[in-house]
N, CA, C and O atoms as a CHARMM CRD file, in Angstrom:
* protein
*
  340
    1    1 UNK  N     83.46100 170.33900 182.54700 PROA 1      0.00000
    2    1 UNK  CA    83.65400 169.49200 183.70000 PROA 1      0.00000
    3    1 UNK  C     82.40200 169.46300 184.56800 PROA 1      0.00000
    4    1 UNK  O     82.20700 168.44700 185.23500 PROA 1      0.00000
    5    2 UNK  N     81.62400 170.36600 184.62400 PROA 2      0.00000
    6    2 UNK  CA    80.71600 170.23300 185.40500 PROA 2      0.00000
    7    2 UNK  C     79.25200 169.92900 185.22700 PROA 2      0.00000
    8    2 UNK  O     78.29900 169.90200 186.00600 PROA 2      0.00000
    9    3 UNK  N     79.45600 169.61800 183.40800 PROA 3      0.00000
   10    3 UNK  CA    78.33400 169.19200 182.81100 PROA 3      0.00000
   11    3 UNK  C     78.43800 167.04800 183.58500 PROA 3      0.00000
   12    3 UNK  O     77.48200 166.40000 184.01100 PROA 3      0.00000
   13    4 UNK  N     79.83000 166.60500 183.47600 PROA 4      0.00000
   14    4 UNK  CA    80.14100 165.18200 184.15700 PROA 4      0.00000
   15    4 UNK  C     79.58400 164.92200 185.83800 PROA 4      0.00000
   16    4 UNK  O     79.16600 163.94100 186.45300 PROA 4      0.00000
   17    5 UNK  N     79.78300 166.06500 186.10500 PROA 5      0.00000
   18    5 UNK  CA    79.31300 166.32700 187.78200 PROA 5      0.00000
   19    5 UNK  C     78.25300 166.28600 187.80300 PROA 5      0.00000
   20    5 UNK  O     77.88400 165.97800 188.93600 PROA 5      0.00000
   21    6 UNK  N     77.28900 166.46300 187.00100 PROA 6      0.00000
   22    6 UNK  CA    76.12000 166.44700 186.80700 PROA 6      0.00000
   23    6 UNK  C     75.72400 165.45600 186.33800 PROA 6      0.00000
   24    6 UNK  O     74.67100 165.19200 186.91700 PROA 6      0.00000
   25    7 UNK  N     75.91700 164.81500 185.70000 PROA 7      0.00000
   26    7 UNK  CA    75.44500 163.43500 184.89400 PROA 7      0.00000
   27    7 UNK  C     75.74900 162.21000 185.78600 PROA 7      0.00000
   28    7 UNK  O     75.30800 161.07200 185.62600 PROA 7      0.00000
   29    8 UNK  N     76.56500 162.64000 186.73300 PROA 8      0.00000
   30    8 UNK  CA    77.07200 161.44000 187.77100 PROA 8      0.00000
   31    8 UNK  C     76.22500 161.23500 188.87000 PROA 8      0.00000
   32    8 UNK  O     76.06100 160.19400 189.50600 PROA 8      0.00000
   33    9 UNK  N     75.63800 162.47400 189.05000 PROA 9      0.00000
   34    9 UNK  CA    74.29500 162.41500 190.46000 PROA 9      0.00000
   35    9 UNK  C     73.13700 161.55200 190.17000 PROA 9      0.00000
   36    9 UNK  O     72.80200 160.58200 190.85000 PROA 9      0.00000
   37   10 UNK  N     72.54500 161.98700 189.09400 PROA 10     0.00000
   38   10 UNK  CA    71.56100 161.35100 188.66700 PROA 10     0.00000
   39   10 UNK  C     71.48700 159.65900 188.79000 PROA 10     0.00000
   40   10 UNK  O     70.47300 159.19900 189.31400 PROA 10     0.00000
   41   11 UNK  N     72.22600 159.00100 188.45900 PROA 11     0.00000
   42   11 UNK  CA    73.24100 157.46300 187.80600 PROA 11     0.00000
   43   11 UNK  C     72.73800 157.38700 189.49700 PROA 11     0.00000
   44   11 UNK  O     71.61700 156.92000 189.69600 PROA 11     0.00000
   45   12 UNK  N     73.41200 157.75900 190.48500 PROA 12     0.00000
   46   12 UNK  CA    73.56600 157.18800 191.82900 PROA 12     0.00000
   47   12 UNK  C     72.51200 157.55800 192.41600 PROA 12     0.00000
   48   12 UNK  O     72.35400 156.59000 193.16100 PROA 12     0.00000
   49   13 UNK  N     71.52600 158.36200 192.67200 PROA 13     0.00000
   50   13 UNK  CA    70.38400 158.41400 192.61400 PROA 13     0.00000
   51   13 UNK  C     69.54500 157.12400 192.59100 PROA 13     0.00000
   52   13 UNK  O     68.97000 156.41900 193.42100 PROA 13     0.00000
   53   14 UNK  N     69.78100 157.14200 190.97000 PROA 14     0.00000
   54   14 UNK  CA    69.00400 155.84300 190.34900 PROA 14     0.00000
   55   14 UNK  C     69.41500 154.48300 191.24900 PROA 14     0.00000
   56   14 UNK  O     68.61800 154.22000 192.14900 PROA 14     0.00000
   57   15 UNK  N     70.03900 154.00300 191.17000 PROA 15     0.00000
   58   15 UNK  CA    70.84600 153.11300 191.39900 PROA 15     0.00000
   59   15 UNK  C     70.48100 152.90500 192.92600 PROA 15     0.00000
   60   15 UNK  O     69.97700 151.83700 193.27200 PROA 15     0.00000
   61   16 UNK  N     70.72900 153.90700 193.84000 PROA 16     0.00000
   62   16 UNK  CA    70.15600 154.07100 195.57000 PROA 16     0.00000
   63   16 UNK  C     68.76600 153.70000 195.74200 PROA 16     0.00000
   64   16 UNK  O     68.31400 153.13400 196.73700 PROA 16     0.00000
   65   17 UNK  N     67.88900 154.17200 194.35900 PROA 17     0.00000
   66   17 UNK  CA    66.54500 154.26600 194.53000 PROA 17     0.00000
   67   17 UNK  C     66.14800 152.51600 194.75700 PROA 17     0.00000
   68   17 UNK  O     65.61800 151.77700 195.58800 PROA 17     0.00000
   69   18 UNK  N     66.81000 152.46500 193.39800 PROA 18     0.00000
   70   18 UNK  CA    66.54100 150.75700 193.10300 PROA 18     0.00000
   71   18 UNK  C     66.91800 149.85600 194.00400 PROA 18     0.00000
   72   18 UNK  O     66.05600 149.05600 194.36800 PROA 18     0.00000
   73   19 UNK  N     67.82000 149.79300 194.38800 PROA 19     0.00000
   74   19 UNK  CA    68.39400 149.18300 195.63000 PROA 19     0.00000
   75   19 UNK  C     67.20400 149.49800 197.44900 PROA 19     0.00000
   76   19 UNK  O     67.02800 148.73400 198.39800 PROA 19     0.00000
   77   20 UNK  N     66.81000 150.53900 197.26200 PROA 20     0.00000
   78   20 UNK  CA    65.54900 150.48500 198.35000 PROA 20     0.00000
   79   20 UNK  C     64.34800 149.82200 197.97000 PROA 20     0.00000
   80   20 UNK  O     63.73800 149.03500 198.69500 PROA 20     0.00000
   81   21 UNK  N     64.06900 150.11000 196.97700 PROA 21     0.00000
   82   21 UNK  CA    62.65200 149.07200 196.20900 PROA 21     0.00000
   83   21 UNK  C     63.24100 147.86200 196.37900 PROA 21     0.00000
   84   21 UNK  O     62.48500 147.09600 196.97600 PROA 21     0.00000
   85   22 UNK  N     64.34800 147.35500 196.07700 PROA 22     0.00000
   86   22 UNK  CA    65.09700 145.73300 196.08400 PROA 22     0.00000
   87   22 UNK  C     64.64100 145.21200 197.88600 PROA 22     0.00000
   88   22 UNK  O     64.07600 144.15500 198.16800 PROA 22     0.00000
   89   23 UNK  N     65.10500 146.35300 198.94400 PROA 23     0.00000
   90   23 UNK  CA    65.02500 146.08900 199.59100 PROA 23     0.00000
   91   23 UNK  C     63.54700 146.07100 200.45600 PROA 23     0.00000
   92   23 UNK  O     63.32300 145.31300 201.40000 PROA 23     0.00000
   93   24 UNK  N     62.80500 146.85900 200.03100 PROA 24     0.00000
   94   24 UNK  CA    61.57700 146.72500 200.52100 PROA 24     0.00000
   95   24 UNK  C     61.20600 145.92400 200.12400 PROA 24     0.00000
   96   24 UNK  O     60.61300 145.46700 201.10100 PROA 24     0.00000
   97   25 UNK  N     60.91200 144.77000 198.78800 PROA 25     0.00000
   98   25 UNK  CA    60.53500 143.91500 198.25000 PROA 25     0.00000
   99   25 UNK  C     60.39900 142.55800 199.02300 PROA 25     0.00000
  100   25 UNK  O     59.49400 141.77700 199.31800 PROA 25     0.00000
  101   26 UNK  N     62.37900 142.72200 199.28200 PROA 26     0.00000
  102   26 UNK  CA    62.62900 141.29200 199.91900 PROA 26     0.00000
  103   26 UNK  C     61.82700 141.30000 201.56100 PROA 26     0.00000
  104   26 UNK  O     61.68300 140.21300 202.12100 PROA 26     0.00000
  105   27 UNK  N     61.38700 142.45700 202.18000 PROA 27     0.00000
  106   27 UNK  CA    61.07700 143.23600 203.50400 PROA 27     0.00000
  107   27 UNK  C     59.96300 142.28200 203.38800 PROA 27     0.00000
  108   27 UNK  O     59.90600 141.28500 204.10800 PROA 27     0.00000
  109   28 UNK  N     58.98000 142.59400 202.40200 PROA 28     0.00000
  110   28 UNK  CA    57.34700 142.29600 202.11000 PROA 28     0.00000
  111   28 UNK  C     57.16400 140.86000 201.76600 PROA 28     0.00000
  112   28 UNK  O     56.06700 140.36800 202.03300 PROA 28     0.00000
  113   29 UNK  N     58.53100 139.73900 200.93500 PROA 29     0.00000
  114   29 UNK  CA    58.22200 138.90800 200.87700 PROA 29     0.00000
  115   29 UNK  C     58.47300 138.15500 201.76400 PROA 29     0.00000
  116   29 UNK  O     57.93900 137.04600 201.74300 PROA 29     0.00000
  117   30 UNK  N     59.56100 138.58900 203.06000 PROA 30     0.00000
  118   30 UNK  CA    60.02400 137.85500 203.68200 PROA 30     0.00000
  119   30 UNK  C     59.01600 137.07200 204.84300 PROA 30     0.00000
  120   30 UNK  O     59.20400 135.90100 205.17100 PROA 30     0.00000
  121   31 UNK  N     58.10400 137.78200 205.30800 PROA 31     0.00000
  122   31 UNK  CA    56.96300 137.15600 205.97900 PROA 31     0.00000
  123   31 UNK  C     56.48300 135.45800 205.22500 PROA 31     0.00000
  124   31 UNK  O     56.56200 134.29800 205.62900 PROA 31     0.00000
  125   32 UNK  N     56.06000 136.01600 204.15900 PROA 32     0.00000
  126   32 UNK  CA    55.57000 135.04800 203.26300 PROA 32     0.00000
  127   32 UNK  C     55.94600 133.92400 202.78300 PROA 32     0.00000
  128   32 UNK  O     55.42400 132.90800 202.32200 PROA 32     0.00000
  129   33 UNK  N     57.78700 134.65600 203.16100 PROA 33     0.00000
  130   33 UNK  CA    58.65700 133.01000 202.70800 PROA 33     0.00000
  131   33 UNK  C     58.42100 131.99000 203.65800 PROA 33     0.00000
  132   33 UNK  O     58.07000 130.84000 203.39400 PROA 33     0.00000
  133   34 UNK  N     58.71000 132.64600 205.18800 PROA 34     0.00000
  134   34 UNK  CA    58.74100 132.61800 206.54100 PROA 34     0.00000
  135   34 UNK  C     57.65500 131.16000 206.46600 PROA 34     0.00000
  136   34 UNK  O     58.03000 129.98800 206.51900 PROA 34     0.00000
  137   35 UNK  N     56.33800 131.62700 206.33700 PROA 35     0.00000
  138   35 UNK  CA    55.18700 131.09700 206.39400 PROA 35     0.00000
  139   35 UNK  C     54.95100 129.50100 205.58300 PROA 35     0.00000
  140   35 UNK  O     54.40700 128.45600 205.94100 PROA 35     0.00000
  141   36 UNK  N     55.49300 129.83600 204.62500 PROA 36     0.00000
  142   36 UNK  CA    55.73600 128.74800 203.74200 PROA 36     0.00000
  143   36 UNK  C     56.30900 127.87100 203.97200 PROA 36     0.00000
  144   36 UNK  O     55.76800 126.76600 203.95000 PROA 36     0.00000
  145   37 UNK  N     57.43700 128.00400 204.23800 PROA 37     0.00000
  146   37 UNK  CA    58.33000 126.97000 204.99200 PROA 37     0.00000
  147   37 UNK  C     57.86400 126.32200 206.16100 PROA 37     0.00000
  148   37 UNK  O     57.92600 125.09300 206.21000 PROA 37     0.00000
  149   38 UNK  N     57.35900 127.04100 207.21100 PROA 38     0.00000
  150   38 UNK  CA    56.75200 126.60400 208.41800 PROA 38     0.00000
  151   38 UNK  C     55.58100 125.56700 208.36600 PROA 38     0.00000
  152   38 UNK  O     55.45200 124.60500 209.12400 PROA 38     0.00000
  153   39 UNK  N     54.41300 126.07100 206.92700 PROA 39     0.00000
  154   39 UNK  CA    53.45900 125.33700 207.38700 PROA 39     0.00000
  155   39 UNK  C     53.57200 124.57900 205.98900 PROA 39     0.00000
  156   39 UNK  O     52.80500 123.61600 205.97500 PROA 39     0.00000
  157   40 UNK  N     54.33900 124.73300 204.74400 PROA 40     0.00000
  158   40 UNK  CA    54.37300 123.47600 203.82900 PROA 40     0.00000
  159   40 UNK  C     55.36200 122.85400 203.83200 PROA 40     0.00000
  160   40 UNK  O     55.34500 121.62400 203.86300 PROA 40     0.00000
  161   41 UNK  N     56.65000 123.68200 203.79400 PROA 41     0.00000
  162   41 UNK  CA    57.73600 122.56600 203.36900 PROA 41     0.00000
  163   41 UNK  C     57.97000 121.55600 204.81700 PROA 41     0.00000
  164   41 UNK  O     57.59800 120.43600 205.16600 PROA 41     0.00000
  165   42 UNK  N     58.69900 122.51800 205.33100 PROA 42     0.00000
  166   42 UNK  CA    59.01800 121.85500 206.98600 PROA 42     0.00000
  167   42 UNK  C     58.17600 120.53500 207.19900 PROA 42     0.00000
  168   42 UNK  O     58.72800 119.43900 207.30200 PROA 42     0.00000
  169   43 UNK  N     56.85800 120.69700 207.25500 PROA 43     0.00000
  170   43 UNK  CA    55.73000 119.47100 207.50900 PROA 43     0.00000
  171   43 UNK  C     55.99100 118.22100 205.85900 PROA 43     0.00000
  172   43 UNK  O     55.57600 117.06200 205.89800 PROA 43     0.00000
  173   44 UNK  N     56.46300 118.59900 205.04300 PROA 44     0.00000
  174   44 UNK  CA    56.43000 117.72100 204.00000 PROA 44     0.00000
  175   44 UNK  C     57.94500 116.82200 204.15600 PROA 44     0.00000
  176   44 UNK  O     58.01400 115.59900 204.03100 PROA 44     0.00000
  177   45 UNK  N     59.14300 117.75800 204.46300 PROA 45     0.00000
  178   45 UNK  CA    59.97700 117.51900 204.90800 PROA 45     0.00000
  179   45 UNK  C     60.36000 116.21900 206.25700 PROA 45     0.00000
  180   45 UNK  O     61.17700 115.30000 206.31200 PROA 45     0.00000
  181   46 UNK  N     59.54400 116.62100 206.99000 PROA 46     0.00000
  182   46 UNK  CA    59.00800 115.74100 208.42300 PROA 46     0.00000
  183   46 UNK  C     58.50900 114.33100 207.86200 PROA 46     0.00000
  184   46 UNK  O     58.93700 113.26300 208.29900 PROA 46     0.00000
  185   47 UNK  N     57.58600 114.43800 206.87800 PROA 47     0.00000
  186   47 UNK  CA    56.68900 113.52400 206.95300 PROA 47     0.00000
  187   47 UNK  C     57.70200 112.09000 205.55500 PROA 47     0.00000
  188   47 UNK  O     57.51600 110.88900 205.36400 PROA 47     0.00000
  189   48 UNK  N     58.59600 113.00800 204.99000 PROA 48     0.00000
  190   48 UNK  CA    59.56800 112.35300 204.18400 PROA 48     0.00000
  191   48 UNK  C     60.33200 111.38700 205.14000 PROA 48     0.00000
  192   48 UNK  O     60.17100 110.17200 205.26000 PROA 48     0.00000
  193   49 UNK  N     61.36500 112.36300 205.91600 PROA 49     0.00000
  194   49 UNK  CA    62.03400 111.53300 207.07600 PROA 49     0.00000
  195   49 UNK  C     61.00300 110.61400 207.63100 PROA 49     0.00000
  196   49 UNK  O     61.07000 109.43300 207.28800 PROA 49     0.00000
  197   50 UNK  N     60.07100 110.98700 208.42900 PROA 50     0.00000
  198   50 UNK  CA    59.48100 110.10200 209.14700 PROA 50     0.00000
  199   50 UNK  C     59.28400 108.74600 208.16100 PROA 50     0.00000
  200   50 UNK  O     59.30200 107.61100 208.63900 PROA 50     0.00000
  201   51 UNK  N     59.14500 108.94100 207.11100 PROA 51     0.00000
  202   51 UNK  CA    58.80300 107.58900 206.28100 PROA 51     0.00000
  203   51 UNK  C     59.86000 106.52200 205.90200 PROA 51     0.00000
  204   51 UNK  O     59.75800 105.45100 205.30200 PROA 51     0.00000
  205   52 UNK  N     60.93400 107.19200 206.46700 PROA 52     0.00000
  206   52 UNK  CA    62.36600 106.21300 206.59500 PROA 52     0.00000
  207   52 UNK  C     62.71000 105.69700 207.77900 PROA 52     0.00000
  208   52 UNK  O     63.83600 105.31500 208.09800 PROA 52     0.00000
  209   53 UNK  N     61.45600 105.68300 208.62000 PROA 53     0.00000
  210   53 UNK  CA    61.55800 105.67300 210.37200 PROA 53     0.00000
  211   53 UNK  C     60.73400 104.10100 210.87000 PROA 53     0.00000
  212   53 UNK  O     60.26600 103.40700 209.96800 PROA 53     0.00000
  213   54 UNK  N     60.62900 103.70600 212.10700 PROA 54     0.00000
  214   54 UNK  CA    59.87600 103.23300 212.83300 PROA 54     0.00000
  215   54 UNK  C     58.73100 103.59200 213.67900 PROA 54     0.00000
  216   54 UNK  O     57.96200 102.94000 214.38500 PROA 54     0.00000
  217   55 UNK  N     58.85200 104.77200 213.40200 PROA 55     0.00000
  218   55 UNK  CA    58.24300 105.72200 214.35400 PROA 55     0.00000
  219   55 UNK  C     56.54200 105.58500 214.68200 PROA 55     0.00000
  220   55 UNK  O     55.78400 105.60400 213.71200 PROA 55     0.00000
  221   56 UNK  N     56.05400 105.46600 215.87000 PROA 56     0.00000
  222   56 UNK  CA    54.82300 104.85300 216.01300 PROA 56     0.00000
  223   56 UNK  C     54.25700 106.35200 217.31900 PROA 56     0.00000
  224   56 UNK  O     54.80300 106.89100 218.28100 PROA 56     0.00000
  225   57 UNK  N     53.20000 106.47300 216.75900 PROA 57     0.00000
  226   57 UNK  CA    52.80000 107.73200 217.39100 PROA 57     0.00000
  227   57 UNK  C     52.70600 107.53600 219.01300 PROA 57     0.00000
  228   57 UNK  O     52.00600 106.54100 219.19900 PROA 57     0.00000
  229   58 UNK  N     53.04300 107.97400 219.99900 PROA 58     0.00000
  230   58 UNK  CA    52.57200 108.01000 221.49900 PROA 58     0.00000
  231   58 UNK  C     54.19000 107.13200 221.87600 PROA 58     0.00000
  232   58 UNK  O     54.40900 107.03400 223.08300 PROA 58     0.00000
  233   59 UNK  N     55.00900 106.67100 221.16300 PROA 59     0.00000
  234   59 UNK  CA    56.71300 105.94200 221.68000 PROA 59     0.00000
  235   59 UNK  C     57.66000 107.46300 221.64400 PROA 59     0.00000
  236   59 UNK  O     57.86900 108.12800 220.62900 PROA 59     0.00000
  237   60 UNK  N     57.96700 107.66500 222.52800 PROA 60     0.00000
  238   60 UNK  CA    58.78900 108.55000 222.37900 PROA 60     0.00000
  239   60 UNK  C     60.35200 108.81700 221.50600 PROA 60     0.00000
  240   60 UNK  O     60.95900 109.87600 221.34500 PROA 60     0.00000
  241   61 UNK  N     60.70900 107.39400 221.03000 PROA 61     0.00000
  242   61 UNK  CA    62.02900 106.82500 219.95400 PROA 61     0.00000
  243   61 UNK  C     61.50100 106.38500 219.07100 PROA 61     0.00000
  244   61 UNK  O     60.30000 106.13100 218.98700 PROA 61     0.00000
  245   62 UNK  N     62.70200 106.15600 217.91400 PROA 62     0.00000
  246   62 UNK  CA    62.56400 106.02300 216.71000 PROA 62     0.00000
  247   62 UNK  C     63.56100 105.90700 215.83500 PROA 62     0.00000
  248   62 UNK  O     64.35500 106.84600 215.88000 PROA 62     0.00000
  249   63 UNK  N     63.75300 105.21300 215.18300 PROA 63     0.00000
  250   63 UNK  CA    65.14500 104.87700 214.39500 PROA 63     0.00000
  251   63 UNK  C     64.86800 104.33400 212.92400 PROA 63     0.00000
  252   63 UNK  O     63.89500 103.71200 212.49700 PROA 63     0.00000
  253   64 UNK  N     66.07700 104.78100 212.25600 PROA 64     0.00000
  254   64 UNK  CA    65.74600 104.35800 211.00700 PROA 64     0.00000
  255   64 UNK  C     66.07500 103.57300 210.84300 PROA 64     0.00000
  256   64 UNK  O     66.99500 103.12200 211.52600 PROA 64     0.00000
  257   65 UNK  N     65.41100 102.75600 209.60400 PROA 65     0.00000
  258   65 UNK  CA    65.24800 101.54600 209.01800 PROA 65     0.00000
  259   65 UNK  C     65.97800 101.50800 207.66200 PROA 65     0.00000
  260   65 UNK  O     65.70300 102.30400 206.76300 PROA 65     0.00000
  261   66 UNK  N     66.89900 100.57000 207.55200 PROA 66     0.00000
  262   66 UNK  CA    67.47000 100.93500 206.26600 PROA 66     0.00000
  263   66 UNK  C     67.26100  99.18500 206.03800 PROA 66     0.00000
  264   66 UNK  O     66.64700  98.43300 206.79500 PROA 66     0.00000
  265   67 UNK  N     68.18100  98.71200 204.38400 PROA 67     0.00000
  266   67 UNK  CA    67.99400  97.59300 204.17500 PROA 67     0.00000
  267   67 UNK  C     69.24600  96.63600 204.64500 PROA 67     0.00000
  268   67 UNK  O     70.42700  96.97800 204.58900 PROA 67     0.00000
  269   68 UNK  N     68.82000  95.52500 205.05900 PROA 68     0.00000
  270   68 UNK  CA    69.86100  94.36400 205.67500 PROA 68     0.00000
  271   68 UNK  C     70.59400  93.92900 203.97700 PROA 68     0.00000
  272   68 UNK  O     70.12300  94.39100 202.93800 PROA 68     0.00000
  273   69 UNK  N     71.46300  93.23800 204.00400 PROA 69     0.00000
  274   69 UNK  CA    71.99500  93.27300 203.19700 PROA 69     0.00000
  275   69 UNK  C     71.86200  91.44100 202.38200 PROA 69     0.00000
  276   69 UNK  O     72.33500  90.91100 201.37700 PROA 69     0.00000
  277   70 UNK  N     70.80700  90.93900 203.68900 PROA 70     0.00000
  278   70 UNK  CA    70.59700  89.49600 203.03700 PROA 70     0.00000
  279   70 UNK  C     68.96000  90.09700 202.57300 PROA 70     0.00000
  280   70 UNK  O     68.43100  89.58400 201.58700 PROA 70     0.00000
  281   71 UNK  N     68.35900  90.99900 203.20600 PROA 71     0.00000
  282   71 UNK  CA    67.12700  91.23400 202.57500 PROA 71     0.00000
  283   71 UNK  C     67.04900  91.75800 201.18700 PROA 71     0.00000
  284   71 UNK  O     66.11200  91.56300 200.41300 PROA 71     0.00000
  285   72 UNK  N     68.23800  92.51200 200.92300 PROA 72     0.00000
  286   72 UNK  CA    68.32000  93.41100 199.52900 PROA 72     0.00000
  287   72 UNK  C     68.24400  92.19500 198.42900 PROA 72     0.00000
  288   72 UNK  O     67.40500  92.03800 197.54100 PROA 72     0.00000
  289   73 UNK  N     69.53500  91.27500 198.80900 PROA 73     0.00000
  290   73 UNK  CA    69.58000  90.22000 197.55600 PROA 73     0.00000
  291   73 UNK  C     68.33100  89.23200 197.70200 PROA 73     0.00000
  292   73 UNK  O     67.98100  88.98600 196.54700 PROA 73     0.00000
  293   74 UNK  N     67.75900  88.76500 198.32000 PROA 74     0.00000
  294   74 UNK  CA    66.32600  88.39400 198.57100 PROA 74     0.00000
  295   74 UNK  C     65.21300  88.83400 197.65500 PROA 74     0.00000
  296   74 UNK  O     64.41600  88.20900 196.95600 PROA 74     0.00000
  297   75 UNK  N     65.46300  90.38500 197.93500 PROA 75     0.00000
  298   75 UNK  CA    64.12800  91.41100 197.35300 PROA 75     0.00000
  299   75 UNK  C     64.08400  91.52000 195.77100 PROA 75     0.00000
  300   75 UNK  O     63.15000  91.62500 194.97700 PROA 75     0.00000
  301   76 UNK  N     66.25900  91.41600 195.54000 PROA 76     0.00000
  302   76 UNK  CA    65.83200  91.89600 194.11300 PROA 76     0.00000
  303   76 UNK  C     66.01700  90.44700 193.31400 PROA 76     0.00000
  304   76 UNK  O     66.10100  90.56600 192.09200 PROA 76     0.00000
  305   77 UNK  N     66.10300  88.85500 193.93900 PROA 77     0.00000
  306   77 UNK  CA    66.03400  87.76100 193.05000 PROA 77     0.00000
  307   77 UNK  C     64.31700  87.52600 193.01500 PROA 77     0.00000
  308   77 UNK  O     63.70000  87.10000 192.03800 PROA 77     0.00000
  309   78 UNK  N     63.72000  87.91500 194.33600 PROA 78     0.00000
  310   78 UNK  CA    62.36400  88.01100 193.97900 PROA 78     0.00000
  311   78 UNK  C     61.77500  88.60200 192.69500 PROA 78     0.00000
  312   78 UNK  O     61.16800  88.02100 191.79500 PROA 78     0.00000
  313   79 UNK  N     62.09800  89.89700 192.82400 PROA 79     0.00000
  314   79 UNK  CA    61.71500  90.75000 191.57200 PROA 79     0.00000
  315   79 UNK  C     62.35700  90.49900 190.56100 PROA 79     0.00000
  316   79 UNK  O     61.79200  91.10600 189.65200 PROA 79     0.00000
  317   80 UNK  N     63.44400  89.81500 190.06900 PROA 80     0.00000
  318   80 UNK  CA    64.07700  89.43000 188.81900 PROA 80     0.00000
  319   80 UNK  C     62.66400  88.64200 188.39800 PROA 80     0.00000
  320   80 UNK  O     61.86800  88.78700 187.47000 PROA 80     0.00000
  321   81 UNK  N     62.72300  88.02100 189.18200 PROA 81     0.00000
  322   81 UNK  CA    61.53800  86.62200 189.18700 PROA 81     0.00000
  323   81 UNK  C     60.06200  86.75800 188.45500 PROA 81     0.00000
  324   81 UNK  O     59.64900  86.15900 187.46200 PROA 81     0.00000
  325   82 UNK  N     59.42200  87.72400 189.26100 PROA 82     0.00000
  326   82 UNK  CA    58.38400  88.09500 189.35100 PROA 82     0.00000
  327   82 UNK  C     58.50600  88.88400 187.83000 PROA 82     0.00000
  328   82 UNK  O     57.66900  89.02600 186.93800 PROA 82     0.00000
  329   83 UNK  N     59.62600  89.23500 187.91900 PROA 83     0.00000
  330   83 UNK  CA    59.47300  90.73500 186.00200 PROA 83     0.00000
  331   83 UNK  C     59.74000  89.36000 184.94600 PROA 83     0.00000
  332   83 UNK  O     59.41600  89.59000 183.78100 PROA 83     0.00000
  333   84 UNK  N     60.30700  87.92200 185.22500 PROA 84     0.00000
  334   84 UNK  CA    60.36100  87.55800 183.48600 PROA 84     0.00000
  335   84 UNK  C     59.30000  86.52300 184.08800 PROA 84     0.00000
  336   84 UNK  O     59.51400  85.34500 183.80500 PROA 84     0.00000
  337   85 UNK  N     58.36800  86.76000 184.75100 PROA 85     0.00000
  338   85 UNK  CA    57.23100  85.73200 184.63400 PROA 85     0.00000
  339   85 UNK  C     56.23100  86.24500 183.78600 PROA 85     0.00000
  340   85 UNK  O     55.22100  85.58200 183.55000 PROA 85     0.00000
């Protein structure tokens, strides 16, 4: 019985150890994620939306622009047009 008592410390040990390395890991990358987001995605993100916008630098509003629904059928008998020419 006490050879099991013994074989059971070790296991949880292990297991505690790994779980602190897991956690220092995520500790060390978390700056880095931080950073990333802030100065690439976020700004790529921005600049997506903004491109569905009106938005004119120094106006403080801005609204999106979507398609009218006499412009859509307009746009795509144009382009039928234009592709079997």
């Amino acid at each position: 019985m006490a050879s099991v008592v013994s074989m059971a410390a070790p296991h949880d040990s292990a297991v505690a150890h790994r779980r602190s390395e897991a956690r220092i890991a995520w500790m060390l990358v978390l700056p880095a994620m931080i950073l990333l987001f802030l100065f690439v995605l976020l700004p790529v993100a921005s600049v997506i939306m903004l491109g569905f916008t009106d938005f004119e630098l120094g106006y403080g509003k801005f609204r999106f622009v979507g398609e009218h629904p006499a412009l859509n059928a307009t746009c795509s008998n144009v382009a039928i047009e234009n592709a079997s020419w």
